[in-house]
VORO-95340 format. One record per residue: residue number from 1; y, z, x of N, C-alpha, C in turn. Coordinates in Angstrom, 2 decimals, decimal comma, padded with zeros to 5 digits. Last residue first. Example, Ala and Ser with C-alpha at 12.3 -4.5 7.8 and 13.67 -1.06 7.14 Angstrom:
2
+-----+---------+---------+---------+---------+---------+---------+---------+---------+---------+
! num !     n_Y !     n_Z !     n_X !    ca_Y !    ca_Z !    ca_X !     c_Y !     c_Z !     c_X !
+-----+---------+---------+---------+---------+---------+---------+---------+---------+---------+
!   2 ! -002,25 !  007,08 !  012,85 ! -001,06 !  007,14 !  013,67 !  000,03 !  007,87 !  012,90 !
!   1 ! -005,69 !  007,80 !  013,19 ! -004,50 !  007,80 !  012,30 ! -003,30 !  007,80 !  013,20 !
+-----+---------+---------+---------+---------+---------+---------+---------+---------+---------+
end
This chain:
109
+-----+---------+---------+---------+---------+---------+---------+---------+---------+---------+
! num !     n_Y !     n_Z !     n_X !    ca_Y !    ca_Z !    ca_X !     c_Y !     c_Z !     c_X !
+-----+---------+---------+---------+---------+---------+---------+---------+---------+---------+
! 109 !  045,43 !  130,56 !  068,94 !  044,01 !  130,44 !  069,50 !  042,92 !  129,48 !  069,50 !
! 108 !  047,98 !  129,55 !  068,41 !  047,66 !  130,08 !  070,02 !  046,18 !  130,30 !  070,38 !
! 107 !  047,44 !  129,34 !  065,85 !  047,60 !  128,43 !  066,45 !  047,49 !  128,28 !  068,17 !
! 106 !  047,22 !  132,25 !  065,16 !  046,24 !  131,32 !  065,04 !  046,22 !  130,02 !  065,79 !
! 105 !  049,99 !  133,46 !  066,04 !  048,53 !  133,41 !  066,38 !  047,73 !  132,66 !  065,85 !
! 104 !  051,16 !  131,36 !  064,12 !  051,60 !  131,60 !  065,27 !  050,29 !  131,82 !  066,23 !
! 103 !  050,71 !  132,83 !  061,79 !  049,99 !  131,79 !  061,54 !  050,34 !  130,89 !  063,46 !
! 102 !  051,89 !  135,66 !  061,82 !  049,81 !  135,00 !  062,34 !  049,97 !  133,96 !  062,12 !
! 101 !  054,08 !  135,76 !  064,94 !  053,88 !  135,71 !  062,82 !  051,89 !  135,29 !  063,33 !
! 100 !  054,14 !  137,97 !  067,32 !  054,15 !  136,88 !  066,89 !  053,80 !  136,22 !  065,03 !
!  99 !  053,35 !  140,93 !  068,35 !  054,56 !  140,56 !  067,59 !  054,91 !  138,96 !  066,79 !
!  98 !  051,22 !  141,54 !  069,12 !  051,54 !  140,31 !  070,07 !  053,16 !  140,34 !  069,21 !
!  97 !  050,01 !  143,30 !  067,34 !  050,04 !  143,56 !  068,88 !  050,87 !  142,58 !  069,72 !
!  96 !  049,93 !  141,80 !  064,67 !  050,60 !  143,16 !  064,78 !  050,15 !  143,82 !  066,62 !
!  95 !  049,41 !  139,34 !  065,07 !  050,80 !  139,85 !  064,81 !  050,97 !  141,04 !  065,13 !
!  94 !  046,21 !  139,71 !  065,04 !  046,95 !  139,39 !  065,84 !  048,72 !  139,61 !  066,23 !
!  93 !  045,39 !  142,08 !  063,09 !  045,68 !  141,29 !  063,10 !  046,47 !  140,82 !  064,30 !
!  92 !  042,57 !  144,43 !  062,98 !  044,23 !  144,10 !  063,49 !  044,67 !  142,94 !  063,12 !
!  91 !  040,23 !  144,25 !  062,84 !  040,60 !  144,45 !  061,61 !  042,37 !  143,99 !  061,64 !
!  90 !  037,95 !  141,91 !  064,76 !  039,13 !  143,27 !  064,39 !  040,10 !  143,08 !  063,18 !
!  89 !  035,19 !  140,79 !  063,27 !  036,25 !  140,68 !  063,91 !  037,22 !  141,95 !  063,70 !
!  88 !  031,84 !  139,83 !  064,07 !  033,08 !  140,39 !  063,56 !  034,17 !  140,16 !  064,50 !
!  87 !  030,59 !  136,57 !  063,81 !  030,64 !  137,69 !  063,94 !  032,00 !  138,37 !  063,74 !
!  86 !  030,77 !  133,14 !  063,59 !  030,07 !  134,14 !  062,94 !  030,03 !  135,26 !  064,03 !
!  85 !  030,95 !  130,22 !  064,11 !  030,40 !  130,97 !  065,07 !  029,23 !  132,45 !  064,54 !
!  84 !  032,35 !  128,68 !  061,58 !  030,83 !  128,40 !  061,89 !  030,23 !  129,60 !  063,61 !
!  83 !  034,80 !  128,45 !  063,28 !  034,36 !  127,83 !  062,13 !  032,86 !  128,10 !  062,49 !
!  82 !  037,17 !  129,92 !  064,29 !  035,53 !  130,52 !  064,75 !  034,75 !  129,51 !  063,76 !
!  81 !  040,22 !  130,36 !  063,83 !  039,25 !  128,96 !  064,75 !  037,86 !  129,40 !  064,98 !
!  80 !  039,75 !  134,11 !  063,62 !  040,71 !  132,81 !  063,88 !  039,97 !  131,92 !  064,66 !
!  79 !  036,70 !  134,93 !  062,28 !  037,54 !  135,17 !  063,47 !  038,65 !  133,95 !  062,97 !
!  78 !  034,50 !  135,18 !  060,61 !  034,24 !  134,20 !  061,58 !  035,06 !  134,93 !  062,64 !
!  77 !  035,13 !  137,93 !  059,03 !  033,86 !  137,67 !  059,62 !  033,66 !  137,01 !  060,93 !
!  76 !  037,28 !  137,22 !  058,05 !  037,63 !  138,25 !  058,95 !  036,11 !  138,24 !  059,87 !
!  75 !  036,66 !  134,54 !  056,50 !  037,80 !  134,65 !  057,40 !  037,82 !  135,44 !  058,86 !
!  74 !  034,71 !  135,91 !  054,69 !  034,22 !  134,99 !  055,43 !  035,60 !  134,55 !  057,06 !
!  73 !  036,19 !  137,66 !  053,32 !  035,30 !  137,91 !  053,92 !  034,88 !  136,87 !  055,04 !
!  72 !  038,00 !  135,37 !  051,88 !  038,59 !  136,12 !  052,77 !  037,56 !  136,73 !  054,13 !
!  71 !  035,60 !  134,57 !  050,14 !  036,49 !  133,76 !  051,35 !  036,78 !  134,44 !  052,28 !
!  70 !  034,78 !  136,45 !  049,07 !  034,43 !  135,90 !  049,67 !  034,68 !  134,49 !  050,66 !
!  69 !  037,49 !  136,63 !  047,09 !  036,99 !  137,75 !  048,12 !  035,71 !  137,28 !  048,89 !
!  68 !  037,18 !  134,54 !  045,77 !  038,02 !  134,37 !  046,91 !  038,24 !  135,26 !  047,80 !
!  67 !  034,29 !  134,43 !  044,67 !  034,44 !  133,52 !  045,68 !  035,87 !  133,66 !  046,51 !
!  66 !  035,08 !  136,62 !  042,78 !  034,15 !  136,56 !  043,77 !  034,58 !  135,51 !  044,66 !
!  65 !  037,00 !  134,78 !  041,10 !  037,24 !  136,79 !  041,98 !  036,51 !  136,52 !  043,28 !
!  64 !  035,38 !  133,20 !  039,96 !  036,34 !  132,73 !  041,09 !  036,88 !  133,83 !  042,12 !
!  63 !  033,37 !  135,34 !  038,90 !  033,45 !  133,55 !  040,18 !  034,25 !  133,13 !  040,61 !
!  62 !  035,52 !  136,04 !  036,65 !  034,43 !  136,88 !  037,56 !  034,27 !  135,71 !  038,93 !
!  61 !  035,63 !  133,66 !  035,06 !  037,05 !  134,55 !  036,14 !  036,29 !  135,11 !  036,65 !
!  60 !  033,65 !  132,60 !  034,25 !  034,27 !  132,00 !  035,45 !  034,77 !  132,74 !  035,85 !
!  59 !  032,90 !  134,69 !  032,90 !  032,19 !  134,65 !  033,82 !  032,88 !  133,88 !  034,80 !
!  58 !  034,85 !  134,86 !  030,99 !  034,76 !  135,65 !  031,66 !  033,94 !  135,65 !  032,85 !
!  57 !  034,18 !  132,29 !  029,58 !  035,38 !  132,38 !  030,31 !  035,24 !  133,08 !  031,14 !
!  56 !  031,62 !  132,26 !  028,68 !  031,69 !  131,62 !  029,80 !  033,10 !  131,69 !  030,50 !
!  55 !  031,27 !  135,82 !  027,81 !  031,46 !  134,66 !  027,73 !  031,61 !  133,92 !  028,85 !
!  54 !  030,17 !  138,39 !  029,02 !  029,79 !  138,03 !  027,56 !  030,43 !  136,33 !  027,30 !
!  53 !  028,60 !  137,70 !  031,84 !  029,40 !  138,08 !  031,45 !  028,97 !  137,74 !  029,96 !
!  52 !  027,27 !  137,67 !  035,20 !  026,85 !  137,43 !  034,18 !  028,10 !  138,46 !  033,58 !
!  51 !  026,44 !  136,99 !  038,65 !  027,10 !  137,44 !  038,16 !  026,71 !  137,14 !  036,43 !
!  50 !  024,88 !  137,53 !  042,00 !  025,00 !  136,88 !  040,65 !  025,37 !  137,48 !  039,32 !
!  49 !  024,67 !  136,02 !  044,78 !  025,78 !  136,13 !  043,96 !  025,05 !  136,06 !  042,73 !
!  48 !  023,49 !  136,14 !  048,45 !  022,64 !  135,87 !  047,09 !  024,01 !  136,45 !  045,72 !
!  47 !  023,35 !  134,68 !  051,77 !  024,06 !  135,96 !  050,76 !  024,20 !  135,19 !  048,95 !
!  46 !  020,72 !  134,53 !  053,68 !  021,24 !  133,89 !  052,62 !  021,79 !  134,78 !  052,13 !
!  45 !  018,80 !  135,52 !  055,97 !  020,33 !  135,00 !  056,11 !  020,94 !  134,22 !  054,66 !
!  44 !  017,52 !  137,92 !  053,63 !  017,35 !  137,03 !  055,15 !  018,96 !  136,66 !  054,79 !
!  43 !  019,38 !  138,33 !  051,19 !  017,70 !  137,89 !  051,44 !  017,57 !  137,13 !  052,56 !
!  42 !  022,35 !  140,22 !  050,54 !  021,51 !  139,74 !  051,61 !  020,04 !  139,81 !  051,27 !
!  41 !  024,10 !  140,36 !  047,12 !  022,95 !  141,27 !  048,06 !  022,47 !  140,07 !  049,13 !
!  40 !  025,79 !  140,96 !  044,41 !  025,79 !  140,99 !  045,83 !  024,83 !  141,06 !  046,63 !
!  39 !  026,88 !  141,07 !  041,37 !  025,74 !  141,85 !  042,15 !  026,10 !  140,90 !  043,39 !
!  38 !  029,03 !  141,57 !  038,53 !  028,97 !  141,10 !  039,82 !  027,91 !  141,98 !  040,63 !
!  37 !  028,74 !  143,09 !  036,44 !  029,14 !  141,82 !  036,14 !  028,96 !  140,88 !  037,12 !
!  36 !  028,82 !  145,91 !  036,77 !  027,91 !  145,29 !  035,58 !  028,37 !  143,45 !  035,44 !
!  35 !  029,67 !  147,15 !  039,22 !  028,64 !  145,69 !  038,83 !  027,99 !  145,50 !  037,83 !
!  34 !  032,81 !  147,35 !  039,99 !  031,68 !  147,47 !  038,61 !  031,11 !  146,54 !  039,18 !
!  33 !  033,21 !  147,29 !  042,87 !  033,40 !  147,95 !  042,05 !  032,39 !  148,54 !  040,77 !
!  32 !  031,36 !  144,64 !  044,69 !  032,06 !  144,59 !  043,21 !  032,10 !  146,32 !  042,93 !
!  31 !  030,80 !  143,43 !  047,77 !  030,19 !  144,29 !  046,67 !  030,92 !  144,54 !  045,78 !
!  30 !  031,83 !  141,92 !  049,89 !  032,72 !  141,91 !  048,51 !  031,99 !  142,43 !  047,45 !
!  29 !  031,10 !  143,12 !  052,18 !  032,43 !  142,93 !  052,13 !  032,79 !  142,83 !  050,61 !
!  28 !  028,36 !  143,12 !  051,74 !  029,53 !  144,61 !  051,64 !  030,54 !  144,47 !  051,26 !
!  27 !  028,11 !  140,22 !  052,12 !  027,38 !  140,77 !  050,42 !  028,08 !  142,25 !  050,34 !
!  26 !  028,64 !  139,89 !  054,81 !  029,59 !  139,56 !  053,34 !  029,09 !  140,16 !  052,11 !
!  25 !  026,69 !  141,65 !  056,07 !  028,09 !  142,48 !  056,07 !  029,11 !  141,46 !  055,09 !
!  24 !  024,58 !  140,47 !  055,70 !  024,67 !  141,80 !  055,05 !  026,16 !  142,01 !  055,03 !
!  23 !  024,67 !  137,61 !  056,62 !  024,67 !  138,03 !  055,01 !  024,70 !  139,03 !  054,84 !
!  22 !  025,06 !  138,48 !  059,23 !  026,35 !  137,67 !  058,40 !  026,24 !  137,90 !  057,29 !
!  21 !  022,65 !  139,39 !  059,48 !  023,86 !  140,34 !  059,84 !  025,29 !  139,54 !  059,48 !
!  20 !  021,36 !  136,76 !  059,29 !  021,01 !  138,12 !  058,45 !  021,85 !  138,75 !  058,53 !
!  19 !  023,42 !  134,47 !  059,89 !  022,47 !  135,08 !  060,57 !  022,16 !  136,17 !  058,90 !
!  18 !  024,58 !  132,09 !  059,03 !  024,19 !  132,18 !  060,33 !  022,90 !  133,11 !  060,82 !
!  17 !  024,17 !  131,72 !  055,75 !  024,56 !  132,37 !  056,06 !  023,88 !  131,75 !  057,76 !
!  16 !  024,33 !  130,03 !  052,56 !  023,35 !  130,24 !  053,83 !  024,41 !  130,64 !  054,47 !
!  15 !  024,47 !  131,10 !  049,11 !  025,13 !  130,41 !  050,44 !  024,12 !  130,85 !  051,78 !
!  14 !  024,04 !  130,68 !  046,19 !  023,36 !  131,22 !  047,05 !  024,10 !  130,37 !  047,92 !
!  13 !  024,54 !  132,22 !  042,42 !  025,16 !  131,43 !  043,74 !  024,53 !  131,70 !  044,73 !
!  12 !  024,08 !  132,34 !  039,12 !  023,46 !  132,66 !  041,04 !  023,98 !  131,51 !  041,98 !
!  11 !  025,29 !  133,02 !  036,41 !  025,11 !  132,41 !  037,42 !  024,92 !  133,07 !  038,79 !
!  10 !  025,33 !  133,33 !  032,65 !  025,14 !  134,19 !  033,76 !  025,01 !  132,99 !  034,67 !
!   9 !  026,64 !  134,65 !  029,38 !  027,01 !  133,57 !  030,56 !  025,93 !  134,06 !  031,84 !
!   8 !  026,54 !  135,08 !  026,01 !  026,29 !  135,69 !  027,47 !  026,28 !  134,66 !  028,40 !
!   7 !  028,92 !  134,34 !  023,83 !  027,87 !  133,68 !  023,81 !  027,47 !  133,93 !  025,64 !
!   6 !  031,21 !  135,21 !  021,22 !  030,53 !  135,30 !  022,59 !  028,91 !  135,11 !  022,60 !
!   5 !  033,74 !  132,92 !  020,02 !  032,15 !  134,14 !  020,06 !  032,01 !  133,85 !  021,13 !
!   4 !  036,81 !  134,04 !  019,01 !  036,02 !  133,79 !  020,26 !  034,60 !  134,31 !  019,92 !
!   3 !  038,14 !  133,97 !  015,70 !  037,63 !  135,16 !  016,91 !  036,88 !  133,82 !  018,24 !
!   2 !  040,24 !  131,39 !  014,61 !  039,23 !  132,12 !  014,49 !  038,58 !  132,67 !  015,86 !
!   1 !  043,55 !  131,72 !  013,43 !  042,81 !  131,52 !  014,66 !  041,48 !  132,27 !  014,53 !
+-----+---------+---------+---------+---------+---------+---------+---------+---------+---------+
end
């Protein structure tokens, strides 16, 4: 089996955002640990991704990391049913005051 070359990868992802205060607090939410691989940052309401690796494998896995911690972000951001409203949300989870499972809450909201 011959070695893997590496051959440097890099990509910018740019998502529009509602507001400026949407793009600062996702570009926190999933600021990277190491960033020698993953950068993060709010330009006006656009949250700006860009990542770079020694291969194109590594870079996908990096991108997908990113994007599902930016999901999530995006989850606690909107709210339950908030598609598109945008602002924060409590950290609680519905279940844990109402006793109900979340997907329960969600549906109640």
């Amino acid at each position: 089996m011959s070695p893997v070359e590496e051959v440097p990868a890099r990509a910018t992802l740019r998502r529009a955002c509602a507001s400026p205060q949407e793009a600062r607090a996702l570009a926190g939410a999933i600021h990277p640990d190491n960033a020698d691989f993953l950068r993060a940052r709010a330009e006006g309401s656009v949250l700006v991704l860009e990542a770079s690796s020694r291969t194109v494998g590594e870079l996908q896995r990096t991108l997908e990391d990113a994007l599902a911690c930016l999901s999530g972000a995006e989850r606690t951001w909107a709210g339950p049913g908030a598609r598109g409203r945008g602002g924060p949300r409590s950290s609680v989870p519905p279940s844990a005051t109402t006793g109900e499972s979340d997907e329960e809450a969600d549906e109640a909201s």
